[in-house]
C-alpha positions in Angstrom: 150.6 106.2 119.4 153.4 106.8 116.7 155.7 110.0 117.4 158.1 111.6 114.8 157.6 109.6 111.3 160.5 109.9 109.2 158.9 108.2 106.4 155.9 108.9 106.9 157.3 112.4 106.3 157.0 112.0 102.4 153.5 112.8 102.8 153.7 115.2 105.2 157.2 117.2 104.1 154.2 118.1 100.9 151.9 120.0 103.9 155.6 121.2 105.4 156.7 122.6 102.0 157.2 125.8 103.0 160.8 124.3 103.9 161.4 126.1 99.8 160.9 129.6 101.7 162.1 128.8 104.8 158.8 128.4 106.7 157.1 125.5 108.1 153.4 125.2 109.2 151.9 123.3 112.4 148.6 122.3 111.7 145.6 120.8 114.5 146.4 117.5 115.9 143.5 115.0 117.3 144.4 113.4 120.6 144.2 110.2 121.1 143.0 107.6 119.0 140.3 108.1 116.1 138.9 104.8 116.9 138.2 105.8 121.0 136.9 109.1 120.6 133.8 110.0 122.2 133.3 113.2 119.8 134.3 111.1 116.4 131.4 108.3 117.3 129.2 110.8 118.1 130.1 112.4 114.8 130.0 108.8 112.8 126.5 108.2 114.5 124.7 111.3 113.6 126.7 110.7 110.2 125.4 107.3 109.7 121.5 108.2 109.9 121.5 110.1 107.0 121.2 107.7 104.1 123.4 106.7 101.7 123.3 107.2 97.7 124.2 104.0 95.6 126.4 104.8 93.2 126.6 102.8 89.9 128.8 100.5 87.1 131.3 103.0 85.8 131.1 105.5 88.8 134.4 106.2 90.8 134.4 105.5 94.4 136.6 107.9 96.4 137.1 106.8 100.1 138.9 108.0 103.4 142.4 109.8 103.3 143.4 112.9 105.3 142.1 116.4 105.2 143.0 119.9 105.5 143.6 120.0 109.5 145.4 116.7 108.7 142.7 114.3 109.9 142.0 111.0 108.9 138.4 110.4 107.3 135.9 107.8 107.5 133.6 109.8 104.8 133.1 108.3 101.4 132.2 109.5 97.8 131.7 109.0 94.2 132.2 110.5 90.8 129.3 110.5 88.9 130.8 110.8 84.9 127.2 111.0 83.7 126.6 114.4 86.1 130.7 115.7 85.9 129.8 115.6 90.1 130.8 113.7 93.3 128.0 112.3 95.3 128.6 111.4 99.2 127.9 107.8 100.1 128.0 105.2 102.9 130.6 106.3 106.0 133.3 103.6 107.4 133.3 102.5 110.5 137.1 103.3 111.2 138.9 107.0 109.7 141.8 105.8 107.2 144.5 107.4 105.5 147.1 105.9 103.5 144.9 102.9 103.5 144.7 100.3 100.5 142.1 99.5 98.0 141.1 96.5 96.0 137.9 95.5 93.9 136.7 92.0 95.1 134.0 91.7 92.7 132.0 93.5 90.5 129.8 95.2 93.1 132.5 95.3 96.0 135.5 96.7 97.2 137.5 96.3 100.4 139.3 98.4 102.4 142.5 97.5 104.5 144.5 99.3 107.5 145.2 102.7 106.9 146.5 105.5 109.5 143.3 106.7 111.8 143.9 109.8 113.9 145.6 113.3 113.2 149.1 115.3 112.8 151.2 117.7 113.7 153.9 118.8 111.5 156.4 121.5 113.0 159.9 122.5 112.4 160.2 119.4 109.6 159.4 117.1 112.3 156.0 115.1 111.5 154.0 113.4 114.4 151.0 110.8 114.1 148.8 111.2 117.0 146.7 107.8 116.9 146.7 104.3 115.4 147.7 102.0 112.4 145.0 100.1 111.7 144.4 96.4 111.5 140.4 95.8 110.6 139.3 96.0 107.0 135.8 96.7 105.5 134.2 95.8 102.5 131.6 98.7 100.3 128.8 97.0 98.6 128.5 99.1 95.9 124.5 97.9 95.4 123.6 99.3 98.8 126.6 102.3 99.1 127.4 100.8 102.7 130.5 99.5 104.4 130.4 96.2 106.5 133.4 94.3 108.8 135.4 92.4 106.5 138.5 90.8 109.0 141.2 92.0 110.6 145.0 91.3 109.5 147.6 89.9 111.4 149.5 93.6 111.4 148.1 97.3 111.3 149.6 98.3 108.2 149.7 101.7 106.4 151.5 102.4 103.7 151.1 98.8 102.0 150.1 97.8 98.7 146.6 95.4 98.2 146.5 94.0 94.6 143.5 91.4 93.5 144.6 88.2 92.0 143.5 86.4 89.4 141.7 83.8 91.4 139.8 86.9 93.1 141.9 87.1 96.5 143.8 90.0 97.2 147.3 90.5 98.4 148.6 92.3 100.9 152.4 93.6 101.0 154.6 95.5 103.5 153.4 99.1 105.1 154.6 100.4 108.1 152.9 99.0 111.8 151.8 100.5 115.0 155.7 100.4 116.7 157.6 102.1 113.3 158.7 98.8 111.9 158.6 98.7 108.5 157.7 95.2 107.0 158.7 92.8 105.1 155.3 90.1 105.5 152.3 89.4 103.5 149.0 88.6 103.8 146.5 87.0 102.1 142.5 88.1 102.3 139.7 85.7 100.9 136.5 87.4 100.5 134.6 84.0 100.6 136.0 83.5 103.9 136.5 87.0 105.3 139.8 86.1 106.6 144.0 87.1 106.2 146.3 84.6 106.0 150.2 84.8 106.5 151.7 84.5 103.1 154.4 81.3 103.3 157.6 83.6 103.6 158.7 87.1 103.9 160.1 89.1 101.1 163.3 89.5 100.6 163.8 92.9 102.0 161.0 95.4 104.1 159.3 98.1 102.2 156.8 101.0 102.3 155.8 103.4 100.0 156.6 100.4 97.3 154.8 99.6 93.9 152.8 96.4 93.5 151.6 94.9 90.0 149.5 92.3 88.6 151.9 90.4 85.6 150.3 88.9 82.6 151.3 85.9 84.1 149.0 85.9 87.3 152.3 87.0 89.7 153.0 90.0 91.6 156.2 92.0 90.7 156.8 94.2 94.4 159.9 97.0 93.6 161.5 99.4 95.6 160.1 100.8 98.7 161.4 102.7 102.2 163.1 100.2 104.3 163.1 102.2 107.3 162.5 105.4 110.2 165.7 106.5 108.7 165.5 107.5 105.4 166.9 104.3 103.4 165.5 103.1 100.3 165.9 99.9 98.0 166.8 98.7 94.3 165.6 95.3 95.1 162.5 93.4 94.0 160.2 90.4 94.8 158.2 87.9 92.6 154.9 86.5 94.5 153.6 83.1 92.9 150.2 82.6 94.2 150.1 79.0 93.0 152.8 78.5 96.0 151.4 81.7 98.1 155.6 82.8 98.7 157.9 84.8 98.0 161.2 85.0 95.5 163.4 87.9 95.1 164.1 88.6 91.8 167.2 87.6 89.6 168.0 91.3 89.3 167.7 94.4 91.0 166.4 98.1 89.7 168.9 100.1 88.6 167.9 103.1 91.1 166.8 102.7 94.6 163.6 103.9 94.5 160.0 105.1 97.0 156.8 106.4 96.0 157.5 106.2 92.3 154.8 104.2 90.1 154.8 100.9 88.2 152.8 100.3 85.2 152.0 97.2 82.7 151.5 97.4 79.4 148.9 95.0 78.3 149.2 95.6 74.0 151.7 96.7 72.1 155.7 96.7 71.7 155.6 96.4 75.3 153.0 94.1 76.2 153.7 92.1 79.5 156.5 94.7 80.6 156.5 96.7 83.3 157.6 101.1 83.2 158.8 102.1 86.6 159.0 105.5 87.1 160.5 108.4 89.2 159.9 108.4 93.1 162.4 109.4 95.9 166.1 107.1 96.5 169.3 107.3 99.0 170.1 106.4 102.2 169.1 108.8 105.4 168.4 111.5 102.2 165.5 111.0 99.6 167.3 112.2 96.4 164.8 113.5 94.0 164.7 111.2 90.5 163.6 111.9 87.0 164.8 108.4 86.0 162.4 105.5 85.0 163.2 101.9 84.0 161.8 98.8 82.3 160.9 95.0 83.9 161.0 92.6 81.7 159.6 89.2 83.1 161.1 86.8 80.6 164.7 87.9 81.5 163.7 89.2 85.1 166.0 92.7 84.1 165.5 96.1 85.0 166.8 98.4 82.0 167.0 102.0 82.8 165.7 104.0 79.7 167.9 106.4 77.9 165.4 109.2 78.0 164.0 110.5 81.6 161.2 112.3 82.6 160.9 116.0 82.1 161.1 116.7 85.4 162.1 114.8 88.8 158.3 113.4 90.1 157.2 111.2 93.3 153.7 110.6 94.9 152.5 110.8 91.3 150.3 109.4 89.4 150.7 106.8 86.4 147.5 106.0 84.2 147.6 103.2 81.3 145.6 105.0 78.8 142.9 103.4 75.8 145.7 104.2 73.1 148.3 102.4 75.3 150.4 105.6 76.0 150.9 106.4 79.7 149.8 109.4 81.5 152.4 110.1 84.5 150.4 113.6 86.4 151.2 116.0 89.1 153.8 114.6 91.8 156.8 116.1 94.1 159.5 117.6 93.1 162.1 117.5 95.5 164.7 116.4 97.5 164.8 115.3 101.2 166.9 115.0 104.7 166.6 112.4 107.4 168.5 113.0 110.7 167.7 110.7 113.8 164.6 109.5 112.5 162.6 112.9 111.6 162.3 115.2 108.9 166.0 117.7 109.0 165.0 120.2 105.4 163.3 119.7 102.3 163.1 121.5 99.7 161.4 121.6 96.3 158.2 122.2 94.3 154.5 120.9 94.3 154.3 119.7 90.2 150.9 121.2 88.6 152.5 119.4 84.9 151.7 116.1 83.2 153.4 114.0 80.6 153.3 111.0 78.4 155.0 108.0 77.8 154.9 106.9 74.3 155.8 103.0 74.1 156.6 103.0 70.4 159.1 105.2 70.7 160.0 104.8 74.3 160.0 108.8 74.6 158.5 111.5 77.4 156.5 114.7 76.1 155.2 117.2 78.4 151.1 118.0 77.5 151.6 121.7 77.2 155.0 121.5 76.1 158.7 122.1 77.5 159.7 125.2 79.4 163.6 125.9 78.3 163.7 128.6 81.2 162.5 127.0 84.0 163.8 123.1 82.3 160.1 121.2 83.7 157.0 121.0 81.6 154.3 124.1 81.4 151.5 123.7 84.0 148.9 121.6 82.6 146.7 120.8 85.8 144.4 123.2 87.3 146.5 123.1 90.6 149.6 121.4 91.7 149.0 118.1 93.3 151.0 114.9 94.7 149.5 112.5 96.6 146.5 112.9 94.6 144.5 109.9 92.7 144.2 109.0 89.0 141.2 106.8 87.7 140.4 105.8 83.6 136.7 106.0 83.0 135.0 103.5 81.3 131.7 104.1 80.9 129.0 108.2 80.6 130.0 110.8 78.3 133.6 110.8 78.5 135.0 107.3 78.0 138.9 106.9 77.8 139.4 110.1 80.6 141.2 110.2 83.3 140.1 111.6 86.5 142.2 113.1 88.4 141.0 113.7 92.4 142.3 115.6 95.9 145.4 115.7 96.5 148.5 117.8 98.8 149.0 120.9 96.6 147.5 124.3 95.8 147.5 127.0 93.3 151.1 128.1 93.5 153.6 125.0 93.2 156.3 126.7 95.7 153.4 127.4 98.7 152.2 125.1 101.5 150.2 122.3 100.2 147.0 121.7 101.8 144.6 118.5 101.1 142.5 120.1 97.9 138.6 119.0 97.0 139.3 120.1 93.2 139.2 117.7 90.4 140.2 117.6 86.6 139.4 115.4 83.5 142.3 114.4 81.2 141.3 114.4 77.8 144.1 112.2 75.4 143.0 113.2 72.2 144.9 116.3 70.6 148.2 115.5 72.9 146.4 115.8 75.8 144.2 118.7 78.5 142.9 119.3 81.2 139.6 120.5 82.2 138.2 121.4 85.9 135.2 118.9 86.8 132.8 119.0 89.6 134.2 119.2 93.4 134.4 116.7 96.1 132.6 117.0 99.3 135.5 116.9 101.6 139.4 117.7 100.8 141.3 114.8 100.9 145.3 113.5 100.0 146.1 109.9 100.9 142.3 108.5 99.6 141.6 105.8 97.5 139.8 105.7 94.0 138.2 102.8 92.4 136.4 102.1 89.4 133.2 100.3 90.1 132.4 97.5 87.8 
């Protein structure tokens, strides 16, 4: 059982927001552990007879995360772009949240660790009542079921799970069942159904981090939380799967940085480099940060850009679009206090805005324009979301959108956030809207998405 998350507390300060009028919230807490529970088998069982629709190439597959009591789930959906609607699908065997995703093939996806059980947030304080999870499962995307698919070495949540090149997937850092954040690896072959240790640990521990695929077949990790007390890091590691280590990198960020976003750019002026943006930084106090900076692997530099975001954002999302622009949505905008290893005050808003990064001329515009009174961009977004999930469509009748699912937030960006059902469609062309879509079954923040191939 984990007691009094400090950084877990990013997520839940969002359901705790009330801290910007002074009020704080205590929502249901399940005892024990998810996985023991005589009621959630029971639940799972009846659950599991009912049978499961098979969703399709180009559908999105939405899977676990928390709901509105603050409850892990073991449900699983998908968007249907033909139909504008979700569909419910195959059940896990374990309830995650804050779990990892990674397509393994064109029909399969696996699913790693996560946080299974429920929470209580009061007075800023946040507590987990159950477990970080070990086990992963696989969904089979041609029967819409999940199956066993290992177990790692350490319950992780928090982590990052990024497919390789040569069709494993890697798996970086989280926080485990005692509080420690990590600095180890693992490495999961689907022809096996098996982890292994990666050779070395990184240089520095990290949760809440960014993890992306390089042109050249590495990983590039940044940033991250470091520990239960609030401090964050500038530094970075390089993972070489033709050695399966570690090497820090030659330079570090220019801002220490958690639960910002890292994007490649695969065409264009900026082809092979890397836009890092926003997220929470400091040391026993997440600073709020509008800031965003360029990798560059040929030098290995960070290079803070001259121009910032329109507004501070963190548990946001970043989305490479078709036209090579990059669509940064929704987010928290705030600032935050550590003391003795809990949540002290927050304070802040919910962000119901989007903007764009244009890589041609390396600027930030707002999709419904500037607001000189209030100095953030005009709501865009249905709702105000962090936490939430952004996916690029490929395939039905709107190609080159971005979906845009669940999520902490709610109508008003200053109230309690609550784990939403509502989606929204990002449409590029015309500098950009946003338009409501169907709903999902179940409310959920801390899911995954994934495009099925």
């Amino acid at each position: 059982m984990l007691a009094a998350l400090s950084v877990a507390g990013l997520v839940g300060l969002l359901t705790a927001s009330g801290c910007v009028n002074g009020v704080s919230i205590e929502s249901p807490s399940q005892r024990g552990s998810a996985e023991d529970s005589g009621a959630a088998v029971r639940r799972q069982i009846a659950t599991h007879s009912v049978k499961a629709a098979i969703p399709a190439a180009g559908d999105v597959l939405i899977a676990g995360g928390a709901d509105a009591s603050n409850r892990s789930l073991a449900t699983a959906e998908f968007f249907d772009p033909s139909s504008g609607q979700f569909v419910a699908t195959g059940i896990a065997a374990l309830s995650r949240a804050s779990a990892s995703a990674a397509a393994l093939s064109a029909t399969q996806a696996l699913f790693a660790g996560g946080f299974s059980g429920g929470a209580t947030i009061k007075n800023f304080s946040l507590t987990l009542e159950g477990n970080v999870l070990s086990g992963a499962e696989i969904f089979d995307e041609t029967t819409g079921a999940f199956s066993p698919a290992g177990r790692m070495a350490t319950p992780r949540m928090g982590f990052t799970a990024t497919e390789l090149n040569n069709g494993k997937v890697l798996v970086v850092g989280g926080l485990d069942n005692l509080g420690n954040v990590l600095d180890t690896a693992e490495l999961y072959d689907p022809a096996a159904h098996k982890f292994t240790a990666v050779a070395n640990a990184m240089s520095d521990r990290r949760m809440f981090h960014t993890a992306i695929l390089l042109l050249s077949g590495k990983v590039l990790l940044t940033g991250g939380a470091t520990n239960m007390s609030g401090d964050t890091t500038n530094s970075a590691d390089i993972y070489d799967p033709a050695s399966n280590s570690f090497t820090a990198a030659t330079f570090p960020m220019d801002h220490q940085r958690a639960a910002h976003t890292a994007t490649l750019f695969n065409t264009g002026p900026m082809v092979g480099k890397v836009l890092i943006t926003g997220g929470v930084g400091g040391s026993s106090f997440f600073f709020k940060d509008s800031s965003a900076e360029l990798y560059d692997p040929a030098s290995q530099e960070f290079t803070l850009l001259s121009s910032f975001m329109n507004e501070p954002r963190s548990l946001h999302t970043a989305t490479l679009l078709d036209n090579g622009i990059v669509l940064l949505a929704g987010g928290f905008s705030g600032t935050v206090a550590v003391s003795g290893g809990v949540l002290s005050g927050a304070s802040g808003l919910i962000s119901n805005s989007a903007e764009t990064f244009d890589p041609n001329t390396g600027d930030f515009t707002c999709v419904s324009g500037f607001n000189s009174e209030t100095l953030r961009c005009n709501q865009s977004m249905s709702v105000a979301r962090a936490a939430h999930t952004a996916t690029l469509l490929a395939t039905g009748p709107t190609p080159h959108r971005v979906l845009i699912a669940g999520g902490i937030g709610g109508a008003d960006p200053a109230a309690h956030g609550r784990s939403l059902s509502s989606a929204e469609l990002f449409n590029p062309a015309d500098g950009g809207s946003f338009s409501a879509t169907g709903s999902m079954a179940t409310a959920r923040a801390l899911h995954t998405a994934t495009l099925l191939h």
